[in-house]
N, C-alpha and C positions, 0 to 999 in steps of 0.2 A: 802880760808878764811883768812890766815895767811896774807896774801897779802893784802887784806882788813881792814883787824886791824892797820896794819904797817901805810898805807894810812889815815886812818881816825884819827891813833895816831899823825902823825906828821903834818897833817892839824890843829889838835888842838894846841899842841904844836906851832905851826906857828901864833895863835892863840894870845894862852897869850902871845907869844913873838911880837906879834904887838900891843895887846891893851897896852902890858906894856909899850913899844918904844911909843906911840901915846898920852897915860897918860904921858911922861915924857915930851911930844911938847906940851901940852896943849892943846889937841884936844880938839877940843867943841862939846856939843851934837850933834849940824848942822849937823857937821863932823862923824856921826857914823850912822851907819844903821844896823838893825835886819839882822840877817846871823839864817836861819830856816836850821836845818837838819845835824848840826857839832858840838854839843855839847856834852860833853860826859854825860855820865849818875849822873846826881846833880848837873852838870854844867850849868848849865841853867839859865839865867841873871832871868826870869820873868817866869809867868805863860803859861802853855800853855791851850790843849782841858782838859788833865786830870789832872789836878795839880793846886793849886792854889797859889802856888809862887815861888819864886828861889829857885834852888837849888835840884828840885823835879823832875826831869827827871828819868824815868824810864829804858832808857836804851841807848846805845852812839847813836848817829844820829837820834835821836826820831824826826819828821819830823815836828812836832808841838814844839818842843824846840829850843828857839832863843839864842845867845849872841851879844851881842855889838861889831861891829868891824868897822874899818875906812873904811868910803864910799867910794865904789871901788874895795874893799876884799872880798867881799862874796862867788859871783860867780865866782872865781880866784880858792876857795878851795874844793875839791873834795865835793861833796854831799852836795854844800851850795846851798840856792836858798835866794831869796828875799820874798818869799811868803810860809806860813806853806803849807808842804805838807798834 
């Protein structure tokens, strides 16, 4: 279990250290895509099935909770997919 926190923590981490690296190139919307299933819990850019805005994630990798990340990143980070689970 500890192993899986470790993973899901530094996926996140890898995380804001790309959207913020990608905010600093001037990434354009174009340039981002929903990344479902790596958020941690109130991390969550937007709404998902049970929540109706950011921020409201219930728990880390809620599979219906998306954030923003540079197109190409998603499915690179452990438990990211392109599609809510």
């Amino acid at each position: 279990m500890k192993k899986t926190n470790l993973l899901l923590s530094t996926a996140v981490t890898s995380l804001i250290a790309l959207g913020a690296s990608g905010m600093a190139n001037n990434v354009s919307a174009d340039e981002m895509e929903k990344c479902y299933g790596v958020a941690k819990a109130g991390g969550n850019d937007c709404q998902t099935a049970n929540s109706a805005c950011a921020g409201t994630s219930t728990e880390d990798g809620q599979a219906d909770a998306w954030v923003f990340v540079p197109a190409g990143t998603c499915e690179k980070l452990v438990g990211g997919s392109l599609e809510a689970g």
